[in-house]
C-alpha positions as CSV (number, residue, x, y, z in Angstrom):
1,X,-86.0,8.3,71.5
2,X,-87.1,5.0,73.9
3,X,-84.6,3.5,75.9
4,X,-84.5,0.5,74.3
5,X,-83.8,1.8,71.0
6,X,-81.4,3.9,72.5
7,X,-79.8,0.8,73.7
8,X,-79.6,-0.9,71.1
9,X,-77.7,2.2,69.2
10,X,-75.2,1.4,71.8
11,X,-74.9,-2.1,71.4
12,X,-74.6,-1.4,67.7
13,X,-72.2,1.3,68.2
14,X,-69.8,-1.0,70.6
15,X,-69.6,-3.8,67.9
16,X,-69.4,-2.1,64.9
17,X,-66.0,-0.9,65.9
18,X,-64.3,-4.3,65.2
19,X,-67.0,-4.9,62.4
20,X,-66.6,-1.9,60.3
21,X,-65.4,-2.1,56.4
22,X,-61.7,-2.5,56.3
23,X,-59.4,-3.1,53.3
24,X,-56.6,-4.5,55.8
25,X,-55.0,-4.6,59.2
26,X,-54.2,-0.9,60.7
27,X,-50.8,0.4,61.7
28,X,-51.2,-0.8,65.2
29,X,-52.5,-4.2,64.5
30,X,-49.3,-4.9,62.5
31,X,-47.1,-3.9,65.3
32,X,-49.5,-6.3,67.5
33,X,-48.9,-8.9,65.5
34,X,-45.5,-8.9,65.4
35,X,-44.2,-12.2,67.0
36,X,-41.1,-13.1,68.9
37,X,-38.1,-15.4,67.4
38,X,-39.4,-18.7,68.9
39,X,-42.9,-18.6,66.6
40,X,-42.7,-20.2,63.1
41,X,-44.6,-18.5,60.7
42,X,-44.6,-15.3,62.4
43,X,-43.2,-12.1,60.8
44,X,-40.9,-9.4,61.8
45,X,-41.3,-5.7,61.7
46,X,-38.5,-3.7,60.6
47,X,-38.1,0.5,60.3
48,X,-36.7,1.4,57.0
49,X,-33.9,4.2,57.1
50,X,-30.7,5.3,55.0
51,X,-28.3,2.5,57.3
52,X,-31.2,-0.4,57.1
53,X,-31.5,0.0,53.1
54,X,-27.9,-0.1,52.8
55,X,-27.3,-3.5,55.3
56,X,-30.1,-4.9,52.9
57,X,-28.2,-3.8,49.7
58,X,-24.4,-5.0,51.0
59,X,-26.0,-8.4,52.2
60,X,-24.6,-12.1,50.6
61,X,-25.9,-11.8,46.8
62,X,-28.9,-14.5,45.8
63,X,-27.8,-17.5,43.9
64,X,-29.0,-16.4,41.2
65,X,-29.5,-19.5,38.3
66,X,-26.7,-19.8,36.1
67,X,-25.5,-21.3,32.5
68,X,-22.5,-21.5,33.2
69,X,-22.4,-25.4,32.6
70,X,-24.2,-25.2,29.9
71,X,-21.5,-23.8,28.0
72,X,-20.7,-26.1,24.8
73,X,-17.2,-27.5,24.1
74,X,-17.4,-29.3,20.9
75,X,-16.7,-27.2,17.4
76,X,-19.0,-25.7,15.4
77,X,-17.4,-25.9,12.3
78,X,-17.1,-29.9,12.0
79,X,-18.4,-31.4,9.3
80,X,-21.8,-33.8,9.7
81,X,-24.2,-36.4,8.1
82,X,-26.1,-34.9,5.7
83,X,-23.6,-31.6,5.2
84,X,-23.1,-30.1,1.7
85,X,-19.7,-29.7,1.1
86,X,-17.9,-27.5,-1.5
87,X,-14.3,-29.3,-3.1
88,X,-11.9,-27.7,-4.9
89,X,-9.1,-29.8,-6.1
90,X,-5.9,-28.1,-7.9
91,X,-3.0,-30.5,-9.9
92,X,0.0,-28.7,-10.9
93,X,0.3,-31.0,-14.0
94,X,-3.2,-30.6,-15.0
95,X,-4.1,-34.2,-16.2
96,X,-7.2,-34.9,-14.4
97,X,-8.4,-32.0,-13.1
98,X,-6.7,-29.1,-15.5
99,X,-7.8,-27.6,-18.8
100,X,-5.6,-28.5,-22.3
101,X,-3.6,-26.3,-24.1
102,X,-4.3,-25.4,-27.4
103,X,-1.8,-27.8,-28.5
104,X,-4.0,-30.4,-26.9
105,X,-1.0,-31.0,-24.0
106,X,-2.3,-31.1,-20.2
107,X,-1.8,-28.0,-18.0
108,X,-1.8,-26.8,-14.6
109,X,-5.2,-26.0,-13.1
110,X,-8.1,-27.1,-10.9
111,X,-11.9,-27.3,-10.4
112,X,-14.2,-27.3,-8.4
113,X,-16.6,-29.9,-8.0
114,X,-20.5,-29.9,-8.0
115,X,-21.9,-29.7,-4.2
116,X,-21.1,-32.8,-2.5
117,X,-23.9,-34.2,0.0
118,X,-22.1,-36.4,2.8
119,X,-23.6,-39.6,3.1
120,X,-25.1,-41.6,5.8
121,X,-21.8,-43.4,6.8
122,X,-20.1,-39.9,7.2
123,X,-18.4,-40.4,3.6
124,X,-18.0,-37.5,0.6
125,X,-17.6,-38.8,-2.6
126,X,-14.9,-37.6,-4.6
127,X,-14.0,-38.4,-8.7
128,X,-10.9,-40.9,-8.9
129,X,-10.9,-40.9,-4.8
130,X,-14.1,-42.5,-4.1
131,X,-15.5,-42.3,-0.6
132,X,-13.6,-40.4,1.6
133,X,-14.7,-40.3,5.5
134,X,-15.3,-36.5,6.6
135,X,-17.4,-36.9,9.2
136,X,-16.3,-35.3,12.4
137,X,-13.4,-33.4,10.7
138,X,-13.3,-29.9,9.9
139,X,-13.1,-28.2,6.7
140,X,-9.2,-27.9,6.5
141,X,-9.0,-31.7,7.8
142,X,-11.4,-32.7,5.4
143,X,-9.4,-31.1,2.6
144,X,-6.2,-33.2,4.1
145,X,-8.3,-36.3,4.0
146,X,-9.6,-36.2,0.2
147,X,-5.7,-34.9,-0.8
148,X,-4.3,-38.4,0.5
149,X,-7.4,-40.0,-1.1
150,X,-5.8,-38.5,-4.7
151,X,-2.1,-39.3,-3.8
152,X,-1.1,-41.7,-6.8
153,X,-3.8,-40.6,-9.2
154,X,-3.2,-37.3,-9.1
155,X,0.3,-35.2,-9.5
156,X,0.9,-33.3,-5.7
157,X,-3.0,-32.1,-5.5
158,X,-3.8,-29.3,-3.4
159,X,-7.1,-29.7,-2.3
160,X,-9.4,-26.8,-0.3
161,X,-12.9,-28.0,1.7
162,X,-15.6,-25.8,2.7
163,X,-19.2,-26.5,4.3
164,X,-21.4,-24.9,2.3
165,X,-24.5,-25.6,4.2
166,X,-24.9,-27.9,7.5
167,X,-28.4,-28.2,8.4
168,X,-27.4,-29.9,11.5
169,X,-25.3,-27.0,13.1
170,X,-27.9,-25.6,14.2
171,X,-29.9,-24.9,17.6
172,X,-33.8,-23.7,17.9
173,X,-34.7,-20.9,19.5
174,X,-38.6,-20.7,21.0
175,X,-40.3,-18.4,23.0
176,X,-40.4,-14.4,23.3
177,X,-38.3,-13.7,20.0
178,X,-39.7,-11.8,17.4
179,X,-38.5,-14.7,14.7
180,X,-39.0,-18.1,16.3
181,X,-37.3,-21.0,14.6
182,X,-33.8,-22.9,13.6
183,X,-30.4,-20.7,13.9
184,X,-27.7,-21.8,12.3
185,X,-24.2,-22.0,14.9
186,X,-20.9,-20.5,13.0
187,X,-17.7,-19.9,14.2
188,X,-17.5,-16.9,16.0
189,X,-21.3,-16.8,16.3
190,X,-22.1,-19.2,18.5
191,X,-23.4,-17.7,21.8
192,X,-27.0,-17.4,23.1
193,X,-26.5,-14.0,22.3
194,X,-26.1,-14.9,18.5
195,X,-29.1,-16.7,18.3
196,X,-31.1,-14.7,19.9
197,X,-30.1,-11.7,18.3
198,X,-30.5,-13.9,14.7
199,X,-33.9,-14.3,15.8
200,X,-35.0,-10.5,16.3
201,X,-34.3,-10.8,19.5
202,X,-37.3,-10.1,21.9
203,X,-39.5,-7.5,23.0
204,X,-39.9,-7.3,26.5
205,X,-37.8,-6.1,29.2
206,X,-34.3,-8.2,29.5
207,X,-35.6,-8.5,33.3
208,X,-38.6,-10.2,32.7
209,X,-37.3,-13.1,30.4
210,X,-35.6,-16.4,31.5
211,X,-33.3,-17.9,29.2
212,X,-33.6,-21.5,29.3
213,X,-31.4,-24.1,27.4
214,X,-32.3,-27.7,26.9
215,X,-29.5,-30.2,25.9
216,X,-29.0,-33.9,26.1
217,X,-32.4,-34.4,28.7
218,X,-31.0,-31.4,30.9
219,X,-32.1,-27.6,31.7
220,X,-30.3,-24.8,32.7
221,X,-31.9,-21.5,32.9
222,X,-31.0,-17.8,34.1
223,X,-32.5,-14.5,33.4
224,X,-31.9,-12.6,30.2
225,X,-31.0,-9.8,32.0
226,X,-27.8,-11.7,33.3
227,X,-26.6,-13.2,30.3
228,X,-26.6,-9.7,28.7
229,X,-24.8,-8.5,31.5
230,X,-22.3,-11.1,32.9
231,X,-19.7,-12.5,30.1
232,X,-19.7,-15.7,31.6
233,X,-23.3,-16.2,31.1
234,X,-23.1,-15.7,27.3
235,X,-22.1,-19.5,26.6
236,X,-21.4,-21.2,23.4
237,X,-24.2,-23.2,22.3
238,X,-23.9,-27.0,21.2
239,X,-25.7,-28.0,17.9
240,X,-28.9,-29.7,18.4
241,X,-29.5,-27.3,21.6
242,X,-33.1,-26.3,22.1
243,X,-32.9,-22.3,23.2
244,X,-36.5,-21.6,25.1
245,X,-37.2,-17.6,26.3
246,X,-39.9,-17.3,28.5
247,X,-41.8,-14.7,29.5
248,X,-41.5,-14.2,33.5
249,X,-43.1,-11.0,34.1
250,X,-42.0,-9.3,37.8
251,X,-44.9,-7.5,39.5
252,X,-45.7,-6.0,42.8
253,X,-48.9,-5.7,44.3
254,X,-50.5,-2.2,46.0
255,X,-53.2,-1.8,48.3
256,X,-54.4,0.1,51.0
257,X,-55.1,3.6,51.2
258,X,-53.4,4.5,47.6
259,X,-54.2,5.6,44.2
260,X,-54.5,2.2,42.6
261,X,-55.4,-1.2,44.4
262,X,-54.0,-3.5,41.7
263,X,-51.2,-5.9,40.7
264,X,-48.1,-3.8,38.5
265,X,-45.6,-4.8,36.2
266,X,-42.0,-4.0,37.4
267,X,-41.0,-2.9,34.4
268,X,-37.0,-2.5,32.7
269,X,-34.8,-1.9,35.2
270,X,-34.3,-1.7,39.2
271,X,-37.3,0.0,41.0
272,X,-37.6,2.0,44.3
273,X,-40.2,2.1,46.4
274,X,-40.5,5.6,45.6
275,X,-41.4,4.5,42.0
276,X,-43.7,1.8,43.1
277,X,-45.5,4.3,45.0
278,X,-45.8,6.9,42.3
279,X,-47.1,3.6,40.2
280,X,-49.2,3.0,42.1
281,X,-50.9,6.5,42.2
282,X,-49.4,7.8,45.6
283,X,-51.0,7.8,48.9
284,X,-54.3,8.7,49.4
285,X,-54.3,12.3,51.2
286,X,-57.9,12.0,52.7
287,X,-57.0,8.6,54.5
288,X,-53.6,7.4,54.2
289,X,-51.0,7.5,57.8
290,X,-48.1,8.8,55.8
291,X,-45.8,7.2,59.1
292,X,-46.3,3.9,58.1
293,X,-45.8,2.5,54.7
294,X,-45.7,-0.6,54.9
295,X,-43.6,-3.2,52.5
296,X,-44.5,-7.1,53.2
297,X,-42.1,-9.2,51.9
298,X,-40.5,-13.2,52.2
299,X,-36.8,-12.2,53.2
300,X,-33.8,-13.9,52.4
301,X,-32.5,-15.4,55.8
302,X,-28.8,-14.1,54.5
303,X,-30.8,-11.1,54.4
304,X,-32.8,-11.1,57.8
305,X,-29.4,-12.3,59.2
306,X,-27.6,-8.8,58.4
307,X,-30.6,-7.5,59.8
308,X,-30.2,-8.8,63.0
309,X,-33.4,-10.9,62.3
310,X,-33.9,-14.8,63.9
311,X,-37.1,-15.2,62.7
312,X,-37.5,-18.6,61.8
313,X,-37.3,-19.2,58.1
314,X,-40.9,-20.4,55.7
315,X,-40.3,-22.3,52.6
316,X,-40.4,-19.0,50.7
317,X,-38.0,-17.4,53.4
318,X,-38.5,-15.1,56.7
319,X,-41.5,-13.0,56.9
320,X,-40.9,-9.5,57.5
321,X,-42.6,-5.8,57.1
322,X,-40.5,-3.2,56.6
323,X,-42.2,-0.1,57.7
324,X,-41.1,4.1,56.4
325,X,-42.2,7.3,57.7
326,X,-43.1,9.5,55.1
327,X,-44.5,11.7,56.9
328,X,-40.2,12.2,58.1
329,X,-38.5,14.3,55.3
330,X,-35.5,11.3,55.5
331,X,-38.3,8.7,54.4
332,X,-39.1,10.3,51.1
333,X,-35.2,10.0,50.7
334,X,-35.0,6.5,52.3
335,X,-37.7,5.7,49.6
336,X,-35.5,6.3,46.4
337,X,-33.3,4.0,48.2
338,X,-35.0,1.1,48.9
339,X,-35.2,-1.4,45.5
340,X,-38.9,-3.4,45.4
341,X,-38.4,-7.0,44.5
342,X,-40.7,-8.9,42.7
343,X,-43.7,-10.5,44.5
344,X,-43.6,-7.5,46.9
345,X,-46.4,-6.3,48.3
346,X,-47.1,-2.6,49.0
347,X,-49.3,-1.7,51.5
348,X,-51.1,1.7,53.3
349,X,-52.7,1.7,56.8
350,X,-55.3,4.7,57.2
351,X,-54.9,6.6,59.8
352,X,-56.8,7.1,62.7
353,X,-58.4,10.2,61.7
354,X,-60.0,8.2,58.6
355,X,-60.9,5.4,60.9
356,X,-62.1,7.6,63.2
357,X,-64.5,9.1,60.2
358,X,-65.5,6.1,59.2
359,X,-67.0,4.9,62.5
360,X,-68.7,7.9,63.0
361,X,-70.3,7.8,59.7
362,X,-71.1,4.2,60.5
363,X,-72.8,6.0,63.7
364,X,-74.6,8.3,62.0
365,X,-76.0,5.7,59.4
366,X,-77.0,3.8,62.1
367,X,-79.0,6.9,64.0
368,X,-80.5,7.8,61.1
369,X,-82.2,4.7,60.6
370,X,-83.2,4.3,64.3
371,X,-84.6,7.6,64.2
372,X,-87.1,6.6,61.2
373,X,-87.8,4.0,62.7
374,X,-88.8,6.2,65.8
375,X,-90.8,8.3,64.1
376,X,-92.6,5.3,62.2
377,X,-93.4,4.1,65.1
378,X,-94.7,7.2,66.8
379,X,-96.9,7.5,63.6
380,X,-98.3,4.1,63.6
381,X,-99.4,4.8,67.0
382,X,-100.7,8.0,66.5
């Protein structure tokens, strides 16, 4: 070979170590680029063991959303424009509203009356009472009103009111439920819950739905998962309330020296990093450095704080990389410990073997042609 090719191998040899095919930063450029507390941005790395996991997990709880002040206050069992009522009016003496005897003399009974619609002025019509205001009163105060309505017409009435149907006790509930559409509120059946559950409730994972409730020009939302969970959460609706569930799937994303480079759902339930890796088709065995798995993630700063972290803080929160041995039989433990959080991102340096192996191959490419080109050369010549 001619000096100046052989040169040029070297040349070629000397760059290609910063320029060869990489599918992320190596173990040792991530502890390089660790920065100091006084740089904003920067990112802090942290080794994951059995005390670490457990500082993260004892930590001040997120503030998570809530519904708690969406809870409603007003009945649901009041009566409204546009109600149907059913009236049942009973008189000892029988004269208006009781049968005859068969010697034609008045006797004690009642009747009911044919559905009554209320009005637009909040009024039910009833025979010898005329308009009676309902509106806003419930069915036993309703009854009261229409028996004071009959007093002088009508011997000591007794009068029973029920709502047979109120179209506007109702809320609508959207979104990820199998039965989208209006749910009628009841006593005793008023909670998100109810609705929900009236609707077929939904298909996907509690975790990955937010419940959102829309009243009066305001929001409030929190995840499904929490209103199944917490009591507090499961609030009474108000009618007219518009129940929305939408679909908020959590994923993490793997890449690296693993199985699978992709994006994952989460799935039902907490999930370890020892799951996520599994998910994610374990490490690579050929190229993977099993003694540093890497976990990049925006931290909490009430987090990084019981961490001993001052990292300054980003708008999504403090940068860190927590970083496991599996290689250590206490990481693979450590790992069925440590609970992946959405947006997570999974990550696996290759070692310096497969680095190593890769350059050389690079090398050998790269000889290979230079040695063609040799001979070519000492061909065209010849």
């Amino acid at each position: 070979m001619t000096r100046p090719l052989f040169t040029l191998l070297i040349l070629i040899a000397l760059a290609g170590c910063s320029t060869l095919p990489a599918d992320g930063p190596t173990a040792r450029a991530i502890d390089a680029g660790a920065t100091g507390t006084d740089i904003a941005g920067g990112y802090a790395v942290v080794d994951l063991d059995y005390a670490t996991v457990e500082r993260i997990k004892t930590a001040t709880p997120a503030n998570e959303a809530s519904l708690a002040a969406a809870a409603g206050t007003a009945p649901s069992d009041v009566i409204a424009v546009g109600d149907t009522l059913s009236i049942a009016i009973f008189e000892p003496g029988g004269a208006l509203f009781g049968g005859r005897s068969a010697s034609g003399t008045a006797s004690s009974g009642g009747s009911s009356l044919p559905p009554v619609v209320v009005d637009r002025n909040g009024a039910a019509g009833v025979p010898f009472a005329g308009p009676v205001q309902v509106a806003g009163m419930t069915g036993p105060q309703a009854a009261e009103a229409v028996r004071r309505a009959l007093i002088g017409k009508v011997g000591a009435p007794q009068v029973v009111v029920s709502i047979a149907a109120s179209p506007s006790n109702a809320v609508t509930v959207l979104g990820e439920v199998r039965n989208p559409g209006r749910a009628p509120l009841a006593v005793g059946a008023d909670r998100i819950l109810d609705v929900i559950a009236a609707a077929g409730g939904t298909a996907r994972a509690v975790e990955d739905i937010e419940v959102a409730v829309q009243r009066d020009g305001l929001t409030f939302t929190a995840p499904l998962s929490t209103v199944t969970s917490t009591f507090g959460e499961n609030v009474r609706l108000a009618r007219g309330d518009q129940v929305n569930l939408r679909y908020r799937p959590r994923r993490y994303s793997a890449f690296g020296a693993l199985g699978t480079v992709s994006q994952i759902d989460m799935g039902a339930g907490p999930l370890t990093l020892g799951t996520a890796l599994s998910r994610a088709g374990g490490l690579d065995t050929n190229s993977a450095d099993a003694r540093s798995e890497l976990v990049f993630r925006y931290e909490r700063p009430e987090v990084a704080a019981a961490l001993g972290l001052t990292q300054p803080a980003t708008v999504r929160g403090v940068p860190v990389v927590y970083r496991l041995n599996m290689a250590d039989p206490a990481g693979v433990f450590t790992a069925g410990n440590f609970l992946i959080q959405p947006d997570d991102m999974l990550y696996a340096p290759r070692s310096g073997a497969a680095e190593a192996r890769k350059f050389f191959d690079f090398i050998q490419s790269i000889t290979r042609v230079i040695y063609d080109v040799s001979v070519t050369s000492a061909l065209s010549v010849n």
